[in-house]
VOTITI-184788 format. One record per atom (N, C-alpha, C): x, y, z. Coordinates in steps of 0.2 Angstrom, whole numbers, plus 5000, padded with zeros to 4 digits. Layout:
N
XYZ;...
***
This chain:
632
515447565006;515247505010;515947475012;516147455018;516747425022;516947355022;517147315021;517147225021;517847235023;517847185028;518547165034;518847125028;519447135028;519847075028;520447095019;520747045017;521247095011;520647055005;520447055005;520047054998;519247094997;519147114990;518547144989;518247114984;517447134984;516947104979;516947154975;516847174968;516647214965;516147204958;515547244962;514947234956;514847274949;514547264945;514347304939;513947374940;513447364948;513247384946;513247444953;513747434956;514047474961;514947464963;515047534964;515747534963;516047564972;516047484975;516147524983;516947534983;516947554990;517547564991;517647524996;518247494998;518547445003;519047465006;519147455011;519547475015;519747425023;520147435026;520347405031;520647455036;520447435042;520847475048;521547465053;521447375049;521747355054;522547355051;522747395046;523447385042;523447345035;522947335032;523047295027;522747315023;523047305018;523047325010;522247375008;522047425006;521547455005;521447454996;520947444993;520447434987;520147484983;520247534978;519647604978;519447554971;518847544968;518647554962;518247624960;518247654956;517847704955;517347684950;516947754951;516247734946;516547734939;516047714933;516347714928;516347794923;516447804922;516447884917;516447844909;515547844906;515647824901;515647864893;516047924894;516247954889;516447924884;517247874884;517247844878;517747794884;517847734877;518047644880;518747674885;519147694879;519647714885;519747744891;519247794891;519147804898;518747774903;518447714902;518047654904;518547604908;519147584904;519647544905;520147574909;520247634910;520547694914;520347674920;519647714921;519347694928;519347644932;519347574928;519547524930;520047514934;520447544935;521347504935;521347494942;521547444945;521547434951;522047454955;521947504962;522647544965;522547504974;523147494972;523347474981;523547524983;523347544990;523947574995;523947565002;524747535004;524847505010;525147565014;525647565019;526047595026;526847595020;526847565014;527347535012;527647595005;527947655007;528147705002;528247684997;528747614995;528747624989;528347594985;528047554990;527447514983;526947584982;526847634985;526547684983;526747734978;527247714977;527747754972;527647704966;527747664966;527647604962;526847634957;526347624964;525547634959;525647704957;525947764960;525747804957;526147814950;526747794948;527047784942;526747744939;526347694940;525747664934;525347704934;525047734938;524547784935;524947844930;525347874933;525747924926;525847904921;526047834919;526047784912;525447784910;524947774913;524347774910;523947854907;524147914911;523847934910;524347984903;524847964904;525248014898;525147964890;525047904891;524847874887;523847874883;523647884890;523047914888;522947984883;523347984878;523248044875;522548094874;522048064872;521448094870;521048114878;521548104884;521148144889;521348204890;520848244889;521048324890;521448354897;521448324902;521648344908;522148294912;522648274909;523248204910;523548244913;523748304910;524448344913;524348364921;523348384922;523348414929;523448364934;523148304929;523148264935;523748224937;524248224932;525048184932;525448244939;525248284939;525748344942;525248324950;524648344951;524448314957;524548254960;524748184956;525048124957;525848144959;526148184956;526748174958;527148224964;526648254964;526948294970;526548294976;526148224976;525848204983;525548254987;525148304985;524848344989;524248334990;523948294990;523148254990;523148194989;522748144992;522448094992;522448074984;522448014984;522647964976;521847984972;521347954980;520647954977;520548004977;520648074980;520248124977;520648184971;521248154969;521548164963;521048134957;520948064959;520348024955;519948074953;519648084957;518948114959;519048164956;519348224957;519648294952;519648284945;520048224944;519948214937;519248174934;518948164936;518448124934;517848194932;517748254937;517548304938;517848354933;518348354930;518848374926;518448364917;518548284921;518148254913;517548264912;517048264918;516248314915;516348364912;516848424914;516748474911;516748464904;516848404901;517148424892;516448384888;515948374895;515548354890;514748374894;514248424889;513848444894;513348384894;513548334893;512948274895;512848294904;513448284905;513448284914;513448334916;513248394915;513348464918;512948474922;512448444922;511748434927;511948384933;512248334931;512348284937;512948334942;513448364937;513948404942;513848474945;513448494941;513048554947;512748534952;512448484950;512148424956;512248414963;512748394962;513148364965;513948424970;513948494966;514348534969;513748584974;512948574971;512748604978;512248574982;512348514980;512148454985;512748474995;513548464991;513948484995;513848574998;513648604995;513548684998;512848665002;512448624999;511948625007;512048605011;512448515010;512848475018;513248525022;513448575019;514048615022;513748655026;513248705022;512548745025;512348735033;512148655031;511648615036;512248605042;512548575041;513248575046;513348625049;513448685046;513648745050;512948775054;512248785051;511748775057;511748755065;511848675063;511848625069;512448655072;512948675071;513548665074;513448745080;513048805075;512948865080;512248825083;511848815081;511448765089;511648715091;512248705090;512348655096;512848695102;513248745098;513748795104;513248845105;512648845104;512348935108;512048905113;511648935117;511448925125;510648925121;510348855121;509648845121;509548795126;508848825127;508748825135;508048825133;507748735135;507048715135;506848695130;506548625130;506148585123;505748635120;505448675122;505348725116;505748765111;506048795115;506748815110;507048775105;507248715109;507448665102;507048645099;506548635099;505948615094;505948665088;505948735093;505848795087;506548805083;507248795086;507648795080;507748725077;507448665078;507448615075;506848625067;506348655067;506248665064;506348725058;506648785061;507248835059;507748795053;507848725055;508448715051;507848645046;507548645047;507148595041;507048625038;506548685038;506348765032;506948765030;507648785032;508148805031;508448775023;508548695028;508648655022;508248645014;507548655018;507048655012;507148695008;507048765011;507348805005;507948815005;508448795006;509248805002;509148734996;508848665000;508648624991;508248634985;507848684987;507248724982;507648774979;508248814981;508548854977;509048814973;509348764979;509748724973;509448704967;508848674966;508648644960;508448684957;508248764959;508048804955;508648834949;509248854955;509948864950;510048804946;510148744946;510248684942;509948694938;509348714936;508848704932;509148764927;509148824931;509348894928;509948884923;510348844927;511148834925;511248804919;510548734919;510748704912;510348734909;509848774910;509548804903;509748854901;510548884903;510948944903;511248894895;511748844900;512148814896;511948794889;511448754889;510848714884;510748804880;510548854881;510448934876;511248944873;511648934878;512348964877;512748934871;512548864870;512848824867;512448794860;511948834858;511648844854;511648914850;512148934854;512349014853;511849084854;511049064857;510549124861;510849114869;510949164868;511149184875;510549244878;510249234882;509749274884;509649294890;509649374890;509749404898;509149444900;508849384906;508249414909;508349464914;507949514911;508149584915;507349614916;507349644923;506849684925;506649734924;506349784918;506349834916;505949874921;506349924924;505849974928;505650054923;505050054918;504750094916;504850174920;505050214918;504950284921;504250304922;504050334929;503450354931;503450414925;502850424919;502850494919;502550544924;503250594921;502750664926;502050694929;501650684924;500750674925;500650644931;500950584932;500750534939;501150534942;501650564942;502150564951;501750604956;501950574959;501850604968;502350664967;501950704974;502450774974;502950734980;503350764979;503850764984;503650744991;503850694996;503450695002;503850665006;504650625006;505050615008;505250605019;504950655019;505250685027;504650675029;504050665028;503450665032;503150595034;502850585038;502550525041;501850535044;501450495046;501050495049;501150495058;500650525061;500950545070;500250535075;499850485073;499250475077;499250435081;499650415083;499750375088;499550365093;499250345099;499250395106;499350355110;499350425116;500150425121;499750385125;500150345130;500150285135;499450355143;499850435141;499350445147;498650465143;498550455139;498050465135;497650415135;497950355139;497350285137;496750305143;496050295141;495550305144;495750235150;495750255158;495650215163;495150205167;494850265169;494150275173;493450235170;493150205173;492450205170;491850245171;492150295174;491350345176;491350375170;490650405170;490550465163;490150495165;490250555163;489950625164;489250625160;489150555156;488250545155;488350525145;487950505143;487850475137;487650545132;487950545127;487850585122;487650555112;487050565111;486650545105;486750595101;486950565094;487150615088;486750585083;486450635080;486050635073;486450685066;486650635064;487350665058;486950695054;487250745052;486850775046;487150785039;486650775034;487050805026;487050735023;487450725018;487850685013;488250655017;488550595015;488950545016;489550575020;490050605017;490650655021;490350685024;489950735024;489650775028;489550765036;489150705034;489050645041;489750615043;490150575039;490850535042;491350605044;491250675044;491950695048;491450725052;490850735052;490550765058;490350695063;490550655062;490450585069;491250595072;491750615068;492350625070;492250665074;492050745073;491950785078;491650765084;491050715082;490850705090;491150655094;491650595092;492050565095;492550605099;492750675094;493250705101;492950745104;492150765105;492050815108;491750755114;491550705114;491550645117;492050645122;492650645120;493350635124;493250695128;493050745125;493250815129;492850815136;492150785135;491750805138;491650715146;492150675142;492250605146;491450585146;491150575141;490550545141;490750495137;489950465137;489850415132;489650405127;489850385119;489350395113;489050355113;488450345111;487950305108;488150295100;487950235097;488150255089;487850295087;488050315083;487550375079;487150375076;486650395073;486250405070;486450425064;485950425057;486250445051;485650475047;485650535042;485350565039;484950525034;484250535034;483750505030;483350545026;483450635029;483050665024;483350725022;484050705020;484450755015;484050745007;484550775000;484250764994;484350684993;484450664995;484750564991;484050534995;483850565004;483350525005;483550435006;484250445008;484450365008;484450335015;483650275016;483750245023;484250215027;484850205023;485350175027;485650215034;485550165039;486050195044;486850175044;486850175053;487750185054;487850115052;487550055053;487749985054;487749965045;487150005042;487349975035;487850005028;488350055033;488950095030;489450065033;489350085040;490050055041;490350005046;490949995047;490749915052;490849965057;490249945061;490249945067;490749935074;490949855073;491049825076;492049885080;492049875072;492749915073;492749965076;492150015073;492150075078;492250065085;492050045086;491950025095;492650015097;493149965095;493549935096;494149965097;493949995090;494750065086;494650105093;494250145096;494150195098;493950165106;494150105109;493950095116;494350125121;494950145117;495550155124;495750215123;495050265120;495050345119;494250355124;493750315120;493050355124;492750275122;492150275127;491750225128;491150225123;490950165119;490450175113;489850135116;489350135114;488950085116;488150075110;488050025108;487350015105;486850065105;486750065111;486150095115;486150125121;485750155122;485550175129;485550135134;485650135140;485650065144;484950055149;484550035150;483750025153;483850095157;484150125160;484150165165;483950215160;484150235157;484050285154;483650295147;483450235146;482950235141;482450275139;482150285144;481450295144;481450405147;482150415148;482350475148;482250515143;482150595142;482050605136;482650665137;483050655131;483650685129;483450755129;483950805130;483850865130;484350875123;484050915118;484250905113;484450985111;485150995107;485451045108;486051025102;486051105097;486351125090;487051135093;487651115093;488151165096;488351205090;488651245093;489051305090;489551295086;489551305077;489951295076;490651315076;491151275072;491951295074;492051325080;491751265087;491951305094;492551265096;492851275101;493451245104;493151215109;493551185112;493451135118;493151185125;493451225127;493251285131;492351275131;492151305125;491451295124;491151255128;491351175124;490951135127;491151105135;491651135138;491851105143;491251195147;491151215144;490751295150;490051285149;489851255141;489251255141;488851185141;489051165137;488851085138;488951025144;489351045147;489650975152;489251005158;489151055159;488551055166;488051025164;487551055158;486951015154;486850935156;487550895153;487450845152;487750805159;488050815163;487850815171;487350805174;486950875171;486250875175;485750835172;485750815165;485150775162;485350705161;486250685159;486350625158;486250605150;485850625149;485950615142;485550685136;486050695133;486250785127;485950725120;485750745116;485750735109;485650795105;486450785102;486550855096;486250835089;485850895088;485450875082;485850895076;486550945075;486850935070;487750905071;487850905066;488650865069;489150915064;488750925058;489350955053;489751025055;490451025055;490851085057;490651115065;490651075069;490451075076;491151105080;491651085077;492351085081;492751125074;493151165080;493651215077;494251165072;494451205068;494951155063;495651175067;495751235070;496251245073;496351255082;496751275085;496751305092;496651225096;496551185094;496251135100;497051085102;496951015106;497550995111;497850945104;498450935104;498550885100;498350835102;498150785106;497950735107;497250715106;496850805106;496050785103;496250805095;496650815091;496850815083;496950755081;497350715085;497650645085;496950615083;496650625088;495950595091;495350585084;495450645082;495050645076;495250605070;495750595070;496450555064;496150495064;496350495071;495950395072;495450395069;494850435072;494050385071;493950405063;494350455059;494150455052;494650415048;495250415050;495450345045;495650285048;495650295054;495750185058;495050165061;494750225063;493950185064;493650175061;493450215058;492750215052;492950175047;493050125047;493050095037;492250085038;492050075029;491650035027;491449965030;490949935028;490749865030;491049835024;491349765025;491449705022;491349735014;490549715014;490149725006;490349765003;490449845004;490649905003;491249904999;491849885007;492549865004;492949824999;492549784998;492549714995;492449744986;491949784986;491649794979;492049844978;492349894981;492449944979;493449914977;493649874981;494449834978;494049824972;493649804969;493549764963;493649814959;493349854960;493349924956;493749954953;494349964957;494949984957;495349934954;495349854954;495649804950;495449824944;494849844943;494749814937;494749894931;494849954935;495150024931;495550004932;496349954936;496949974934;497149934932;496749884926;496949814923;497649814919;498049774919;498749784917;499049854919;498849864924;499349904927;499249974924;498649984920;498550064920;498350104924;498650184925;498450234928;497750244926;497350264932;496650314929;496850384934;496350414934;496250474937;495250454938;495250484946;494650494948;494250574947;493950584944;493650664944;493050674945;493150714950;492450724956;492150774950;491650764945;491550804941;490850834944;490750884949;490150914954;489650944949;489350904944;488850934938;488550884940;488150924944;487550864947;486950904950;486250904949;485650924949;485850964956;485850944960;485850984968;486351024970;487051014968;487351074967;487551134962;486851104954;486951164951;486551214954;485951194957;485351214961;485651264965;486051254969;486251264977;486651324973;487251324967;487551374967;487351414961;486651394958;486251434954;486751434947;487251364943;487551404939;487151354933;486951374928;486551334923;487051364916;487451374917;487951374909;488051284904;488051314900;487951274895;487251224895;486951244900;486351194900;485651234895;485051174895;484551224890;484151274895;483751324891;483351354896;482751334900;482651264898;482051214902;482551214907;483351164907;483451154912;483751194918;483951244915;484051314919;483351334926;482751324918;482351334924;482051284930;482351244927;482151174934;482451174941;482951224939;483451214943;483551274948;483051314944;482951384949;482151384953;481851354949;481351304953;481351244962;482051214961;482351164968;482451214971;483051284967;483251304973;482651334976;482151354974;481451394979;481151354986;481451294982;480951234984;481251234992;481951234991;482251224998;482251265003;482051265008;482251345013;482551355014;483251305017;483751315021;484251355017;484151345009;484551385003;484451455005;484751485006;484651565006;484751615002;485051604998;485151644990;484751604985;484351634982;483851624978;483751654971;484051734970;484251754964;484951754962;485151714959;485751714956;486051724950;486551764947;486851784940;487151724940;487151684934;487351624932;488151664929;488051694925;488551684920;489251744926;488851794930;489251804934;489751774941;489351714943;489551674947;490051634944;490051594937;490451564933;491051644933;491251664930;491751724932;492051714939;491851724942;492151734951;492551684953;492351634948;492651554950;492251504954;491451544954;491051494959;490551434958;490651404950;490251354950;490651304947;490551254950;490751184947;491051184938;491751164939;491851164930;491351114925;490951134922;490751094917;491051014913;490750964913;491250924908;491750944903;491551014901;492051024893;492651054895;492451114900;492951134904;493451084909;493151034907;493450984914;493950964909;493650924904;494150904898;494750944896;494551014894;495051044891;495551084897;495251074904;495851074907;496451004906;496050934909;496550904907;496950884902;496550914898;497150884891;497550944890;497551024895;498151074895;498551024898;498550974904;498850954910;499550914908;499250904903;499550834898;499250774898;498850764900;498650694902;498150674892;498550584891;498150584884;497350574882;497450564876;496550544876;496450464876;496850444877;496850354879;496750354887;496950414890;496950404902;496150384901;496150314906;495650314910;495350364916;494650364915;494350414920;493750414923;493850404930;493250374934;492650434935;492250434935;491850504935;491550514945;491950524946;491550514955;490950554956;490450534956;489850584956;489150574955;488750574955;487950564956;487950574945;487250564946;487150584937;487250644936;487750644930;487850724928;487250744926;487050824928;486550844925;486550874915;485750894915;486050904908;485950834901;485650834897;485550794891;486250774888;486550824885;487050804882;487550844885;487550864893;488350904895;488950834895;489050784894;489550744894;489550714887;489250744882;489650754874;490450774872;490350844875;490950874874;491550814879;491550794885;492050764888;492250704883;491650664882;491950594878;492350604871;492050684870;492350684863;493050674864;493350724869;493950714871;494350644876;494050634878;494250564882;493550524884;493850454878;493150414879;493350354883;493850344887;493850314892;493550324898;492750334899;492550344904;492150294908;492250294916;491950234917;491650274925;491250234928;490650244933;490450184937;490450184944;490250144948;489850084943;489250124938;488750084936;489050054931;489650074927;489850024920;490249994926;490749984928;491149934931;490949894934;490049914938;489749844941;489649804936;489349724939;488749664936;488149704939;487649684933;487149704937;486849664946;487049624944;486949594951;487349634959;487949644954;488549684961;487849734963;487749774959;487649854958;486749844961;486349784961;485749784963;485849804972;486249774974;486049774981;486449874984;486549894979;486549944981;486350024975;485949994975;485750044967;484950094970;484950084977;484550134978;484650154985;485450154984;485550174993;486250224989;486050294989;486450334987;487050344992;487050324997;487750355001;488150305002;487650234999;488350195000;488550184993;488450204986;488750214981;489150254982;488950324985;489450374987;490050344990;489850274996;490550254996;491050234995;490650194988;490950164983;491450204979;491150294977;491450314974;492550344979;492050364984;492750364990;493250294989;493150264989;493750214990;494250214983;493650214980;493950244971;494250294968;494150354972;494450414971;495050414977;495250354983;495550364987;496050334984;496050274980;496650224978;496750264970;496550304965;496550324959;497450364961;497650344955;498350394954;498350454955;497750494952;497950564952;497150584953;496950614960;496550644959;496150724959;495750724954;495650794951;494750804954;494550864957;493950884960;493950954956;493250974955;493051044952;492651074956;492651054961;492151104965;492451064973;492551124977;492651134983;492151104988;491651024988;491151004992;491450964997;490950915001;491250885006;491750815005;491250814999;492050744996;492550734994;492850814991;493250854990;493950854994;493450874999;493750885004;493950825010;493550785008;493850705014;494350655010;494050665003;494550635000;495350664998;495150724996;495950764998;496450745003;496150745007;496350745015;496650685016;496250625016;496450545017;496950555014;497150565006;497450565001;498350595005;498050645008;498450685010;499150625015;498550625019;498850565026;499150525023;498850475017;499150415015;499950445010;499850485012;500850485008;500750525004;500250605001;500150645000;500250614992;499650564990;499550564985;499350594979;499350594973;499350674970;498550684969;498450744969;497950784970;497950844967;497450864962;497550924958;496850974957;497051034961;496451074964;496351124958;495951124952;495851174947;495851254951;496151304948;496151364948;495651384946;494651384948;494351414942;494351464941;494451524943;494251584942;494751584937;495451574935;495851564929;495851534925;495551484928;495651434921;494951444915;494151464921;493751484916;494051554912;494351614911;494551664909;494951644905;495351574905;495751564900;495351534894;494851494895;494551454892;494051494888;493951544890;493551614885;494151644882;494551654884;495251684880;495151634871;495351574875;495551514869;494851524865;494251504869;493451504863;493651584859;493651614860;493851684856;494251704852;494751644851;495251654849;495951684849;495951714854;496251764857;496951734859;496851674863;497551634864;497751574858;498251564859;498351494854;498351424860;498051374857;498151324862;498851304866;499351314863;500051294866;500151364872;499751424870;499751494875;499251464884;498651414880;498351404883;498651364889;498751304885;499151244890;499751264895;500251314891;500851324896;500551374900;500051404902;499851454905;499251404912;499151354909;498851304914;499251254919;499751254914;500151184918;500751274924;500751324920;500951374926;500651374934;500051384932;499551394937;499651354941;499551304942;499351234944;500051204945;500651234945;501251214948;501551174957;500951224958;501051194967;500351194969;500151164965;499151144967;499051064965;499651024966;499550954962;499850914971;499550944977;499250874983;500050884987;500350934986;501050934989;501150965000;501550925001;501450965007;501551035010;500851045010;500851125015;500551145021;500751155025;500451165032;499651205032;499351165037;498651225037;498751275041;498551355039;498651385043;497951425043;497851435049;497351475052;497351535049;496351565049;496351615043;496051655046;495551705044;495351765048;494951755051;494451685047;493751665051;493751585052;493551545053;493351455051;493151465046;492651485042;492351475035;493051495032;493151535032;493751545028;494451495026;494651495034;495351445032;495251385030;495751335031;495751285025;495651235032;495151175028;494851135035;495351085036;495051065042;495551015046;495650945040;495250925038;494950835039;495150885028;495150925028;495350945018;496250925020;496450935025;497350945026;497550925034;497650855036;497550855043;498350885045;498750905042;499350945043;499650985045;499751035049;499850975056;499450975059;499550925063;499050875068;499150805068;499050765062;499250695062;499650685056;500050715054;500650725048;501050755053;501650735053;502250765056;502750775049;503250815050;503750835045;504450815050;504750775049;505350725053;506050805052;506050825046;506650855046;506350945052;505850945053;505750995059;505850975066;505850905067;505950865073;506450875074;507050855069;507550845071;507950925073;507650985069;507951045073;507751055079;507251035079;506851045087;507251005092;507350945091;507650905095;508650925097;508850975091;509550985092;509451045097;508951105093;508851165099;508851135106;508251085108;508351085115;509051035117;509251015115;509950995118;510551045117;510451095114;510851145114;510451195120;510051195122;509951215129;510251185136;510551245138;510551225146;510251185150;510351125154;509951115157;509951155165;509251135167;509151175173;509651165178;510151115179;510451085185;511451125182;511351125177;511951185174;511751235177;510951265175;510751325176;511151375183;510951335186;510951325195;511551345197;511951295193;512751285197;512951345194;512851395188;512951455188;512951515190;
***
C-alpha cells in the first residue's frame, strides 16, 4: 500500500511498504521471519533510501554491521557480498535473504514452494494473455473461446501446483525422517501364453470411397431375406445379402430370422440386434426399410434359393431380371450365398461394414455381456474362452459318441435319423475321431491346454450350449477348476430375461469369446468361425486353432504310454507354432467348401498390410509416366 508524503504508519499486523514518487525519502518494513528473536529484531531495522549516494552507502554499511554481527545467521556472508556490490535492489537482497532463511527451517517449506509457484503460474498466465493479445483474433466468439482457454489453463496449472506442494512436502516430511519412498509404476511382463502374435504393419481398410456413396433413389425392387441356421449362421448370411443387395441396387427389407433350426428360438431381427443402427450404418451403401411399402404389400414374392458361393455375375444374369420383373425376390436361404473370393473390393468392404459396424447387439445384450467380461477379468485376470463344441447337436450331426455311455451313443444316432437334411447317417465313431473329425472332448481339451502352458489357476469361459454326456466335464475340472458359464456369472434375474432364447445367449457367448485373451475352438463350426475372424479384424487377437488329427494320435500315444508327458507337451506346443491367430492371407482353394472363408479371415479385403502399400506405392512412382512415355 502507497501513502503520500515522508512519513509512514506501521502495524503489527501488516508490514506495508511506503514509498513516494515525488523525490522523497522511501520506507520498506518487511514481514517478520519468526525463527528466533534475533532475527525478529533484524527484520525490523528501518532503511531509507533517497537520490542521495552516500546516505545509501551509509544504510548499507549498517546493514553489513548488522549482519556480520548477526552470527547465528547462516546466510550473512551471501547477503553482505550482494549489499556490497550493489547488483540488486536493497529489498530484494532482503527478500533473498529472508527466502535463504526458510530454507533452514522446514516449518516454512510449504509456504515457500508456495509462494515460488504461485510466481510460475503469474508468469504462465502472463505469457497466455500476452500471445492473445499479439495473435489475430477476430470475433466475440474467438475471444470468448480463448478467454476461457486461459481460465481451464490457469485452473489446471493451480491444481498441479497444489498437487506438487503437496507432493513436495510429503517428500521432504519422508526424507527427513529418513524413509525416502520411490513411487514407481511396475509394468509386469505379458507371459508368452497371452501375447498377441505379431501384427504391427496391419490396419483395418473399410472404409468407403466418396464414389461408392449410394446417390440415386430408384431401386430395381425390394428384396426379403429369411436367414437361416444358428446365430452366426444367420449374422454373416445377412452380411451376404446386404452386398448382394448393393449388387443388385435394391432394397432390403429387414430380415427375417430363423425359428425352426435346433434351439427353436422365437426371437427375431429386432430382439438381437439394434436395428436402428442397422439402417443407419449401412444408409450411404443400400437403402433399408421396415417393411414393404403399401404398394407392394399385398404382392406375393417370388421366392428363390440362390446358388451357393456364386459371384456377383450370377446375380446380376440371374436374379436382377427376376426382380425387375416381380419387384419383390424373397430368398429363402442366406447361409454361404456369396463367393469368399473373386468379387469387387468395395463389395468385400461392404460385407466388413454390415458384420462389424452394423450389426451390434441390442443395448440389453451389450450391456450384460461387458458385465461378463468385468467380472472374468476381475483384478486384471487373463481368461481364455473355449468353444468347447461337445454339445448334443453336433455330436449327432458328426456321429462321434467317444467317451460317452452306450445309452448316449445311442441317443444320438437316434436325432441323427430324425433329421433329413443330415445326410450321413452311418457313421464310424471311433474312425471319424482318427481323421481329425469330431469335436475334441473336455479331456482332450484340458490335456491340450495344459501341453500349451497355460496353469491350473487360468480362468476358462466354456462358449457353448450344455455339454453333452453325465460326467464328460469330470475330466476337465480335474484339471482346471476355474470354469465359468454365461449361467454361473449371471444373477438369476440377469439370466431370466434370456434363459429361454438360445441365440441370444449365443450372443452373449460372442461378445465373451470376442473380448477373452486367448481364444481356443475345437471344432471348425459357425462361431468358430465369426469369432475368429472379428478377432482377426480387431488387431489379430490371439487365437489358437487345435491340430486334431495330431493332437488326438498324440493323446493315444501318451494314454499308452508310449510317449512321456514332456515328449508330449513339446510335440504340441511344436505343432501349433503358427496356429496361434497370426497374420496370413486368405488364399483361394480348389473349391469354396474347401478354401478358408471370408468372414473366418477377412484378410485381404478389410485388413490391409501397410508395409505392401508402401512397395506398391514406390513401384508405381518408379514408373514412367505417360507424358515422359510420349516425349520418348
Amino acid at each position: 500500500m502507497s501513502i503520500g508524503g515522508d512519513t509512514a504508519t506501521n502495524s503489527a499486523a501488516v508490514s506495508p511498504r511506503v514509498s513516494t514518487t515525488g523525490g522523497g525519502p522511501t520506507i520498506y518494513h518487511r514481514r517478520p521471519v519468526t525463527d528466533s528473536d534475533t532475527e525478529k529484531s533484524f527484520d525490523h531495522l528501518p532503511m531509507g533510501f533517497d537520490n542521495n549516494n552516500n546516505n545509501n552507502t551509509n544504510i548499507i554499511n549498517i546493514v553489513g554491521v548488522n549482519l556480520l554481527d548477526h552470527h547465528n545467521h547462516r546466510h550473512g556472508t551471501i547477503t553482505r557480498c550482494l549489499l556490497s556490490c550493489k547488483c540488486m535492489p536493497e529489498c530484494m537482497v532482503i527478500r533473498v535473504e529472508e527466502w535463504l532463511a526458510c530454507l533452514g527451517s522446514r516449518k516454512y517449506m510449504r509456504r515457500m514452494m508456495s509462494g515460488l509457484l504461485m510466481i510460475l503460474v503469474v508468469i504462465s498466465v502472463f505469457l497466455k494473455f500476452s500471445i492473445l493479445m499479439n495473435g489475430n483474433v477476430v470475433g466475440d466468439i474467438n475471444g470468448k473461446e480463448n478467454e476461457l482457454f486461459v481460465v481451464q489453463n490457469i485452473k489446471n496449472d493451480w491444481v498441479n501446483a497444489q498437487k506438487v506442494v503437496s507432493e513436495t512436502v510429503s517428500s521432504v516430511s519422508s526424507s527427513s525422517s529418513g524413509a525416502v519412498q520411490k513411487r514407481q509404476m511396475k509394468e509386469l511382463p505379458v507371459p508368452e501364453i497371452w501375447m498377441k502374435p505379431s501384427n504391427d504393419s496391419y490396419f483395418k481398410c473399410i472404409a468407403r470411397r466418396r464414389n461408392r456413396i449410394r446417390t440415386a433413389s430408384s431401386t430395381s425392387g425390394y428384396i426379403l431375406v429369411h436367414a437361416n441356421g444358428g446365430l452366426n449362421q444367420m449374422r454373416t448370411g445377412i452380411c451376404d445379402m446386404v452386398a448382394i443387395t448393393k449388387i443388385l441396387n435394391a432394397t432390403l427389407v429387414l430380415p427375417s430370422l430363423d425359428h425352426k433350426s435346433f434351439w427353436t428360438d422365437p426371437s427375431d431381427f429386432k430382439d438381437i440386434f439394434d436395428w436402428r443402427r442397422f439402417i443407419d450404418v449401412l444408409k450411404d451403401d443400400i437403402k433399408i426399410v421396415e417393411s414393404l411399402p403399401r404398394k407392394y404389400a399385398a404382392v406375393t414374392p417370388i421366392q428363390k434359393a440362390p446358388v451357393s458361393w456364386s459371384k456377383g455375375s450370377y446375380y446380376r444374369r440371374e436374379v436382377l431380371p427376376l426382380l425387375k420383373k416381380r419387384k419383390v425376390i424373397q430368398f429363402t436361404h442366406t447361409d454361404s450365398r456369396l463367393a469368399n473370393n473373386g468379387l469387387a473390393s468395395s463389395i468385400q468392404r461392404l460385407r466388413c461394414r454390415a458384420n462389424y459396424e452394423a450389426l451390434r447387439y441390442t443395448n440389453e445384450i451389450e450391456e450384460l455381456g461387458k458385465k461378463l467380461v468385468d467380472r472374468l477379468g476381475d483384478n486384471g485376470e487373463p481368461y481364455i474362452a473355449l468353444h468347447l463344441r461337445y454339445e448334443k447337436d453336433m455330436l449327432a450331426f458328426t456321429g462321434c459318441s467317444n467317451n460317452l455311455t452306450a445309452q448316449e451313443a445311442e441317443e444320438l444316432r437316434i436325432m441323427r435319423y430324425q433329421v433329413k437334411h443330415w445326410k450321413e447317417k452311418e457313421i464310424d465313431a471311433n474312425e471319424k475321431r482318427l481323421q481329425g473329425g469330431c469335436p475334441m472332448s473336455p479331456r482332450e481339451a484340458a490335456l491340450f491346454l495344459k501341453a500349451m502352458g497355460y496353469p491350473s489357476a487360468t480362468r476358462i469361459y466354456i462358449v457353448a450350449g450344455e455339454i453333452y454326456g453325465n460326467n464328460s466335464m469330470d475330466a476337465f475340472r480335474a484339471e482346471y477348476p476355474n470354469v465359468f458359464s454365461h449361467s454361473i456369472l449371471t444373477t438369476k434375474e440377469e439370466l431370466n430375461a434370456f434363459r429361454h432364447y438360445q441365440n441370444r445367449l449365443a450372443a452373449l457367448d460372442y461378445l465373451v469369446a470376442l473380448e477373452s485373451d486367448v481364444f481356443v475352438y475345437t471344432y471348425d463350426g459357425n462361431m468358430a468361425k465369426a469369432v475368429q475372424g472379428h478377432r482377426r479384424f480387431e488387431g489379430f487377437r490371439k487365437t489358437i486353432s487345435p491340430d486334431r488329427l495330431n493332437v488326438v494320435r498324440l493323446i493315444d500315444l501318451l494314454d499308452k504310454g508310449t510317449i512321456s508327458w514332456e515328449k508330449f507337451a513339446s510335440e504340441v506346443k511344436a505343432l501349433h507354432s503358427n496356429k496361434l491367430g497370426a497374420p496370413n492371407p486368405r488364399e483361394p482353394g480348389e473349391s469354396p467348401r474347401l478354401e478358408e472363408n471370408f468372414y473366418a479371415n477377412p484378410f485381404p479385403g478389410c485388413i490391409c498390410d501397410r508395409s505392401l502399400m508402401e512397395v506398391s506405392n514406390q513401384q508405381i512412382k518408379k514408373r514412367p509416366s505417360v507424358k515422359a512415355a510420349a516425349q520418348r
